[in-house]
C-alpha positions, -999 to +999 in steps of 0.1 A: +000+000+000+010+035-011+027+054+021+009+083+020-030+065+017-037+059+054-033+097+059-053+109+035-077+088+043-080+099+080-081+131+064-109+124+040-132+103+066-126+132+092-137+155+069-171+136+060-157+130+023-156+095+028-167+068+053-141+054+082-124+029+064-106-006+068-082-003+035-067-038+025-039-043+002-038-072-014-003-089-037-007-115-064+004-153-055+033-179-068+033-212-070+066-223-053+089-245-075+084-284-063+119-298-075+154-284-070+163-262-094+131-248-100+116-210-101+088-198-086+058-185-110+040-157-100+002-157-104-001-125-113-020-130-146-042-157-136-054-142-108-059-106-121-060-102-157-085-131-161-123-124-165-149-143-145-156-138-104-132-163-089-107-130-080-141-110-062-151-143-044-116-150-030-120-118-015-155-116-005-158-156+009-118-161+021-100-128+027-122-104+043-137-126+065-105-137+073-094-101+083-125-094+098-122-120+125-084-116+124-088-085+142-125-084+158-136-057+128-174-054+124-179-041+086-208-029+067-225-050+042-237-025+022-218-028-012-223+006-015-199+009+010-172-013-008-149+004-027-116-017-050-091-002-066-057-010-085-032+000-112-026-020-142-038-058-138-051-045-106-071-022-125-088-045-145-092-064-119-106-042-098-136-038-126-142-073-135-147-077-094-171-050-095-190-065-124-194-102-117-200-094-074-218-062-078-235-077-048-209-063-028-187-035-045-198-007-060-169+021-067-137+015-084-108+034-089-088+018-120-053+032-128-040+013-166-061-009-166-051-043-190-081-041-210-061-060-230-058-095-249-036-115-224-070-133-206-099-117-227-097-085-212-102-070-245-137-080-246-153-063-217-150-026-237-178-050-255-198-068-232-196-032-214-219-016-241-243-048-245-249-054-208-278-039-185-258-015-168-245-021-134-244+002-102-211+008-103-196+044-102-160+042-116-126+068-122-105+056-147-066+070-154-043+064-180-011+077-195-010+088-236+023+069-229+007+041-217+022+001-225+019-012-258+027-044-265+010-077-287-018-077-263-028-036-271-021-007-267-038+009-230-040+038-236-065+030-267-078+001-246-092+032-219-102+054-244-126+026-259-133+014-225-140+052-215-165+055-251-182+020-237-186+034-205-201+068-220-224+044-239-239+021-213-242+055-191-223+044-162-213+069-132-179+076-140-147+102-149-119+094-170-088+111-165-061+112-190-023+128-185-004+137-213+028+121-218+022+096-190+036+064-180+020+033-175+008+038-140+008+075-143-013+091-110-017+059-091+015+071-067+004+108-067-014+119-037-036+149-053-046+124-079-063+101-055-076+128-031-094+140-065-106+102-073-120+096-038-136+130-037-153+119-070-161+082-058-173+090-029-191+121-034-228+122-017-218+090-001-241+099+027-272+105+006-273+087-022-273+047-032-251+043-063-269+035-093-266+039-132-275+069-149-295+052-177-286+021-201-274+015-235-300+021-260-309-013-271-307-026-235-335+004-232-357-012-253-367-046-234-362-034-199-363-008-172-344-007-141-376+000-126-389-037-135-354-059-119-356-102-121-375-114-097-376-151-082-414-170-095-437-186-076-449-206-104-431-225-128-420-221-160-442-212-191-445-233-219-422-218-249-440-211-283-442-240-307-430-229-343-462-231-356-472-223-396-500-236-414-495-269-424-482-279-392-459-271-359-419-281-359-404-299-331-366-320-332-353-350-319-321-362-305-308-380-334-308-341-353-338-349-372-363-316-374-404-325-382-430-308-398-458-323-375-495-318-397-531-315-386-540-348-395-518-369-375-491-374-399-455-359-399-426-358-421-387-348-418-382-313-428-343-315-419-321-338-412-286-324-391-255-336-374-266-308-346-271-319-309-305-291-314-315-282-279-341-257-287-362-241-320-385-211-326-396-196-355-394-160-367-423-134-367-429-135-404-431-172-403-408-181-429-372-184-406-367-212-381-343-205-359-324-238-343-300-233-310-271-263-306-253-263-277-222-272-290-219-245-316-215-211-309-241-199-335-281-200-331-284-209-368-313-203-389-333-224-423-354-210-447-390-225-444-399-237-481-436-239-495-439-276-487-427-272-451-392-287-456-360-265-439-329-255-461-298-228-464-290-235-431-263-204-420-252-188-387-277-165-375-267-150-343-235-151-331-231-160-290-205-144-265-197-170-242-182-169-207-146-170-201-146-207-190-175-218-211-190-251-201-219-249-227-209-235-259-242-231-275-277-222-264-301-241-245-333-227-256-347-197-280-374-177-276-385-151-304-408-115-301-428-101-319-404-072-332-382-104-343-357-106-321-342-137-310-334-143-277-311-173-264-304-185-230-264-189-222-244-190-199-238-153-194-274-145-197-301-136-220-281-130-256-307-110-279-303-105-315-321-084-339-338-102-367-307-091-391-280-112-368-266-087-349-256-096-308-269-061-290-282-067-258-275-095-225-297-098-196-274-114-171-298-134-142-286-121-106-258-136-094-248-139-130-261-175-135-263-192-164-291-195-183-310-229-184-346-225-201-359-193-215-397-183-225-422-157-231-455-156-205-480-135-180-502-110-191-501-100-225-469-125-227-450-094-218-432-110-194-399-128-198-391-158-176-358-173-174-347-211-156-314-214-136-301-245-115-338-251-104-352-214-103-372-194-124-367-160-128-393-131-144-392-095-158-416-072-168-406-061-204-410-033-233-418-061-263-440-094-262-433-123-269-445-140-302-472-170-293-487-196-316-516-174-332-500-136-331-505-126-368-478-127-392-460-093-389-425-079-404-396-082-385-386-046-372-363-047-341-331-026-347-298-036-361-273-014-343 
């Protein structure tokens, strides 16, 4: 820990511009070498450049708890209360432990941060822009001299972090010093006295909380209308339904066209292990999720019923250690966007292919089963190791008899 932060801090908490705090500096790990002659290796990119929320729980299930019974500390739960904050690895860190346990922290201070290509930290300038946005107020510091090296250059890497940030109207300030190191303001006194005024300010007052969400985030949801855990169970999901018939799929691949009368015939025959279909609002796309392909893929339904010019439809972020590839189930609305259950949430894609919105579940679990229901079927319902989740939405979901409409949900 910096020299100078446990004075300033007094300082600040004396003065009311922060809360009396218990500051905790934490260093990466090694592995010690297990034969003679060996080296140690440090941990240090495992541990903090790497995405997913096995850094935030080390810290919220082993090491505070630790120090809190270590010496007899009694410290708030309020995550509003929590702030993390680091320099280079530990600044990305510091924001991937915000956004996977924002159950407990809530402010950030990130100096360099490596969103950068050595663990996937290049992706969350995306993600950023595509999730619901978080509570999370942030300051962010970088030098125009920052690192570059084959993993990117950080000082771009903040500016497009900064833009994604902008985007997904988070609480935040982004401070940038001209010729500056890697690092530059993270030892400088004045520069954190400034970032804790900011993080902090109205502490006292006010619960953190976004200042709106990205505009295609905006149009399924309000932060008004969060998940909630159901009392009932799931809702049946649409059947692809067109006039000669309804679709459904079977293990070996196989996709039928089911008639009125009883009898049924193959429309497609695949290699796919298909875990879910749904059909698109003008009835002539059938949309078919595997989950061990990273596409939902779609067919073109002929005049006879039969499927072809099978292609990749909607392309899936996945999770940093993904378990499940694909989707397990697909859900259309009537605007014609597709929605598919993963494991980093909801993915939704306009009826054109493109990936603009996910609806993580809380707690960020993955998502199991995925369907349309309630009143008007204008609420979203979502499974997850054994619960099921609602939200009140902006759109509906399409049902067997809504009326053929176009496809108009935005591409970008």
């Amino acid at each position: 820990m910096l020299d100078f932060v446990p004075e300033l801090f007094e300082q600040l908490s004396a003065d009311g511009t922060m809360p009396v705090c218990v500051a905790l500096g934490v260093v990466s790990g090694s592995f010690p070498a297990t034969r003679g002659g060996g080296f140690a290796r440090s941990t240090r990119s495992p541990e903090y450049d790497g995405l997913g929320p096995d850094y935030a729980n080390f810290l919220i299930e082993e090491l505070i708890p630790f120090v809190k019974k270590e010496y007899g500390l009694n410290l708030s739960a309020n995550p509003d209360l929590h702030l993390i904050a680091g320099c280079s690895s530990g600044g990305i860190s510091s924001w991937t432990a915000a956004w996977e346990r924002n159950d407990f922290f809530r402010r950030v201070y990130m100096s360099s941060p490596t969103f950068s290509a050595f663990r996937g930290g290049d992706s969350l300038t995306v993600l950023m822009r595509k999730y619901e946005t978080k509570p999370i107020r942030a300051y962010m510091t970088v030098g125009t001299d920052d690192m570059r090296n084959s993993a990117g250059d950080w000082y771009l890497e903040a500016m497009s972090a900064s833009e994604a940030l902008k985007y997904a109207q988070y609480d935040f300030a982004f401070e940038v010093f001209q010729n500056g190191p890697h690092g530059a303001g993270f030892g400088d006194a004045k520069v954190l006295e400034k970032v804790m005024r900011f993080i902090w300010k109205d502490w006292q007052t006010e619960v953190i909380k976004p200042l709106g969400l990205s505009p295609r985030v905006a149009d399924i949801i309000t932060p008004s209308e969060p998940w909630c855990e159901a009392d009932e169970p799931m809702p049946k999901a649409c059947v692809p339904t067109i006039p000669e018939g309804y679709y459904s799929f079977d293990q070996g691949g196989r996709i039928w066209l089911n008639r009125a009368g009883g009898t049924r015939m193959i429309a497609a025959e695949t290699s796919r292990e298909i875990t879910s279909i749904a059909i698109s609002c003008d009835r002539w796309r059938l949309y078919i999720a595997d989950r061990n392909r990273r596409f939902v893929y779609a067919m073109a339904i002929q005049k006879d019923g039969t499927l072809t010019d099978c292609y990749a439809h909607a392309h899936l972020h996945l999770a940093d250690d993904s378990i499940t590839l694909g989707a397990l189930a697909v859900c259309v609305d009537t605007l014609g966007r597709l929605y598919a259950a993963t494991q980093l949430g909801i993915q939704v894609t306009s009826h054109t292919g493109q990936n603009n919105t996910i609806l993580p579940l809380p707690g960020h679990l993955p998502v199991t089963g995925l369907a349309f229901g309630g009143d008007g079927n204008a609420i979203l319902y979502a499974e997850s190791t054994g619960k099921v989740f609602k939200r009140k939405v902006l759109t509906r979901g399409l049902t067997e008899t809504t009326p053929l409409a176009e496809p108009l949900s935005p591409a970008f």
